[in-house]
C-alpha positions as CSV (number, residue, x, y, z in Angstrom):
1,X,21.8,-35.5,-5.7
2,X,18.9,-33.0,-5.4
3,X,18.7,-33.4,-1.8
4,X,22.5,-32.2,-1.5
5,X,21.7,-29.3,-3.7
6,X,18.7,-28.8,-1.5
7,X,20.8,-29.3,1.7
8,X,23.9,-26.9,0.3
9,X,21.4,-23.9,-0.6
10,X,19.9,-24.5,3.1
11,X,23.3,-24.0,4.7
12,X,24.3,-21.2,2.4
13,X,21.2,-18.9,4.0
14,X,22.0,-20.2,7.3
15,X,18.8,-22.9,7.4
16,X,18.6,-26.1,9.3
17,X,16.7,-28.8,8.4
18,X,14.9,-30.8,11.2
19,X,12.8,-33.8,11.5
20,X,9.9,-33.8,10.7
21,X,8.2,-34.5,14.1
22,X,10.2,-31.7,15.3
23,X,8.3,-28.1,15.0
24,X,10.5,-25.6,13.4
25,X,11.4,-22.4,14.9
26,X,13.1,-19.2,12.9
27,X,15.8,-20.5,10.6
28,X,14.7,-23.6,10.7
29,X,12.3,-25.8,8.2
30,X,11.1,-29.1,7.8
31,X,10.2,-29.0,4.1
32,X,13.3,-30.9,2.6
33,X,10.8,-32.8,0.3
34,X,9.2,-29.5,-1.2
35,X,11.9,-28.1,-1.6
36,X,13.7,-31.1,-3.3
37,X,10.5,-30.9,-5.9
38,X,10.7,-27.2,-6.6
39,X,13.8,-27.6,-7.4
40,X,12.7,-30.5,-9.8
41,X,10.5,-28.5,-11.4
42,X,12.1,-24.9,-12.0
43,X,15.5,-25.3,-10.9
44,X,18.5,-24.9,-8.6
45,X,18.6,-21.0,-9.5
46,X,14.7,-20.4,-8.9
47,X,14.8,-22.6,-5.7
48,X,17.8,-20.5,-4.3
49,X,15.5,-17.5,-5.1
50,X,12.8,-18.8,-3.1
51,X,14.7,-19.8,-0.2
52,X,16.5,-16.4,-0.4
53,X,12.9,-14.3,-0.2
54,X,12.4,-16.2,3.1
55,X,15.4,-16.2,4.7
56,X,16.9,-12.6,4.3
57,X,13.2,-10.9,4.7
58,X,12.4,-9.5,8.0
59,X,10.2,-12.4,10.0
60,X,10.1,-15.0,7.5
61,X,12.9,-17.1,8.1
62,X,10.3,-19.0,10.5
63,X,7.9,-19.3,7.7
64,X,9.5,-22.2,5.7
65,X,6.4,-24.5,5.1
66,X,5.1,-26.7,2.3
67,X,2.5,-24.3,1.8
68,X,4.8,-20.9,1.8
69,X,7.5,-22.0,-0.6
70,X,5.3,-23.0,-2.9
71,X,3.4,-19.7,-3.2
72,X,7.3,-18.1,-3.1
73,X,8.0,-20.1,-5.8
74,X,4.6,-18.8,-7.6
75,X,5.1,-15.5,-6.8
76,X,8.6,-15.2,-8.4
77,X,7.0,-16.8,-11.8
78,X,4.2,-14.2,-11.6
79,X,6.8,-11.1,-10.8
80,X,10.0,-12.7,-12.8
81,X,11.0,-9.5,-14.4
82,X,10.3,-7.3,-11.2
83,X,12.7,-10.1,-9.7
84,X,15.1,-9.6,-12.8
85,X,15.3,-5.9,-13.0
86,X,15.6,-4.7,-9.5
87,X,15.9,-7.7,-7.0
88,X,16.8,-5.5,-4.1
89,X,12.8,-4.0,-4.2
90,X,11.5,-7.6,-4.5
91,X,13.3,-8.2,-0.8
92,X,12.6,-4.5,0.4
93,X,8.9,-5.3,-0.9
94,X,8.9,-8.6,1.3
95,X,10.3,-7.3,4.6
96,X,6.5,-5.0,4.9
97,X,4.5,-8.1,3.8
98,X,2.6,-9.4,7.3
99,X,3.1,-13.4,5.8
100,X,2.9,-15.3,8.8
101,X,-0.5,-13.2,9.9
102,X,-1.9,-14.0,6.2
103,X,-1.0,-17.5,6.3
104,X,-2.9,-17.6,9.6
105,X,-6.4,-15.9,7.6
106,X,-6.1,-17.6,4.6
107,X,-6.8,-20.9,6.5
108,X,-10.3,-19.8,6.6
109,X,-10.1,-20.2,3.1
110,X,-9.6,-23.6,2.5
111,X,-12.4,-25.5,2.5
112,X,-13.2,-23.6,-0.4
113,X,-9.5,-23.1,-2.0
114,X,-6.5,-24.3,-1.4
115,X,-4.4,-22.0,1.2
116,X,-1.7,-21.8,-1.5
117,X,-3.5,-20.3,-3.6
118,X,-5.8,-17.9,-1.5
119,X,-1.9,-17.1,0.4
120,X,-0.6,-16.3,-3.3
121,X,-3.1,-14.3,-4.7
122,X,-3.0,-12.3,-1.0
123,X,0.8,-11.8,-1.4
124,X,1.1,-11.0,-4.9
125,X,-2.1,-7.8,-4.2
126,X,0.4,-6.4,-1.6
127,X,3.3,-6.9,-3.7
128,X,2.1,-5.3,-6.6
129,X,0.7,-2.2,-5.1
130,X,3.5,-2.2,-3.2
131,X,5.8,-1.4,-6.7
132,X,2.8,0.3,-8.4
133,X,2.7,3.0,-5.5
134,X,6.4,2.7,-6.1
135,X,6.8,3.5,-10.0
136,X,4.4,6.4,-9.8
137,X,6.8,8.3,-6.8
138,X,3.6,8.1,-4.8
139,X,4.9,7.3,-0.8
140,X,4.9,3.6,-0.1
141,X,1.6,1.9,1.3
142,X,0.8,1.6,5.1
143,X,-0.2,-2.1,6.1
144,X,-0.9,-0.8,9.4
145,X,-4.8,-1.5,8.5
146,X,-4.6,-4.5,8.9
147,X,-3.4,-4.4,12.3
148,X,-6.4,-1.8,12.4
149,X,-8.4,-5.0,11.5
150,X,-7.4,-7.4,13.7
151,X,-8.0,-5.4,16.7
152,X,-11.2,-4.8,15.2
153,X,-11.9,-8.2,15.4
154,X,-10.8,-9.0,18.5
155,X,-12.3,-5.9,20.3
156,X,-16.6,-5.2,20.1
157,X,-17.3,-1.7,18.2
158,X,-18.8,1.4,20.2
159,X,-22.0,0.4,18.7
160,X,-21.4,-3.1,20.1
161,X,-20.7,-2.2,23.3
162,X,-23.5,0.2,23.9
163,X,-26.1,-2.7,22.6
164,X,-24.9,-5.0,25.2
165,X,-25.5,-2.5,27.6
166,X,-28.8,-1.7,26.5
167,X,-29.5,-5.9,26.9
168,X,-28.0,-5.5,30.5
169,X,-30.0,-2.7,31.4
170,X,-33.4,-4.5,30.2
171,X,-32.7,-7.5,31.3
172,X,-32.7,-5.7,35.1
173,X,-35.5,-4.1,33.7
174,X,-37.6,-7.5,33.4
175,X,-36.7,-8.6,36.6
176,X,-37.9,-5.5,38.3
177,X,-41.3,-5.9,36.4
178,X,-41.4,-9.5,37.5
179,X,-41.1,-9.2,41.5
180,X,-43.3,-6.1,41.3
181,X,-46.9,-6.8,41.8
182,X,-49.2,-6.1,38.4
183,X,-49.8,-3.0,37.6
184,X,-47.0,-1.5,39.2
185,X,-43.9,-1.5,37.2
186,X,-45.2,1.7,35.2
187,X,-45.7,3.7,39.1
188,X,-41.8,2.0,39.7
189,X,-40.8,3.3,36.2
190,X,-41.7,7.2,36.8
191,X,-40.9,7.5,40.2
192,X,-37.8,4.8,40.7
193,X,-35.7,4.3,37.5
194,X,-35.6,7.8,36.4
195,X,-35.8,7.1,32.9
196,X,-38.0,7.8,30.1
197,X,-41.0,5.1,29.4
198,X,-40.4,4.5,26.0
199,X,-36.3,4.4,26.7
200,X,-37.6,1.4,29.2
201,X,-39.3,-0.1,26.7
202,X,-36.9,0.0,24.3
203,X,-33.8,-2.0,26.2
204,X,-36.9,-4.5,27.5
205,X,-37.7,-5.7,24.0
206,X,-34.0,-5.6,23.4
207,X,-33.1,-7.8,26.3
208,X,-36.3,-10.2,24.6
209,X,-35.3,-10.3,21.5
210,X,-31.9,-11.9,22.8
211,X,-33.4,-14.1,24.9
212,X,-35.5,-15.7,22.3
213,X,-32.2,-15.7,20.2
214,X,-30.0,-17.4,22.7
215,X,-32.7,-20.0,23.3
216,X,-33.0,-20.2,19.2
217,X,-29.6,-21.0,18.8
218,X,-29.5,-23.4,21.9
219,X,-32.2,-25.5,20.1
């Protein structure tokens, strides 16, 4: 019986349910069991809810995991009368929340805490501010940061950049001094390189220090 309920609130949002070797794409899920126990636990009415959130919020439909419904299904406990009083902000709320990109971080999180949780309490600070910004008739919060901080991630800082170059330059630097007889790097340095001694210095014990780490961490 609850997997026909389960089945019939699928189909009413438009949601196949495939095998479980097969990988689901957008508007499809593979969670017929969690689904069957939510609805065990809180209800046919709270399980159309949580299906609902998903499936008419923009780029979750794809999102319909063990781990996602569940914290759904938290979320709308935590925020019932937000959900009661004014349903249409609880979707307009979730169409600006980046899930699938917090589902992906909070997986750093779980050898320490479950990923339901870490992807709950995530949700539910975005959420929140999302409605306080709202009440107050302040303008509505900009997650573009967080795009911000993934290409922050992904791409080395000014400061980052200008390092490595700096190791480049005295790693040249030491292989200059090394096919140069003794004695006459310094004669090289003021009338070859064109910069300052103590700059020359500087990027050497640079390029050192990271030799020494990189044979450190090779150890």
């Amino acid at each position: 019986m609850s997997e026909a309920i389960v089945r019939a609130i699928c189909a009413e949002f438009n949601i196949e349910i495939v095998r479980m070797n097969e990988y689901p794409k957008p508007g499809q899920t593979r969670a017929l069991a969690t689904m069957g126990r939510i609805l065990g636990t809180h209800g046919e009415g709270h399980l159309r809810l949580v299906v609902s959130t998903l499936a008419e919020t923009k780029g979750n439909d794809g999102l319909m995991t063990e781990v996602s419904l569940w914290a759904v299904s938290d979320l709308i406990l935590a925020c019932s009368a937000w959900v009661e009083n004014n349903a249409s902000e609880w979707f307009e709320a979730w169409d600006e929340i980046p899930m699938g990109w917090l589902m992906w971080r909070c997986q750093e999180l779980v050898p320490v805490v479950k990923q339901r949780h870490a992807l709950v309490g995530m949700m539910y600070l975005m959420l929140t501010s999302r409605r306080e910004r709202n009440i107050a008739g302040d303008r509505q919060p900009d997650y573009s940061f967080m795009r911000r901080v993934r290409k922050a991630e992904e791409e080395p800082s000014a400061a980052d950049v200008r390092r490595q170059q700096m190791i480049e330059a005295g790693q040249k630097l030491l292989e200059v001094k090394a096919a140069l007889p003794h004695g006459a790097f310094l004669q090289w340095i003021e009338a070859e390189s064109g910069m300052n001694y103590h700059v020359v210095m500087h990027y050497m014990r640079l390029a050192k220090a990271e030799a020494d780490q990189q044979e450190r961490s090779a150890a």
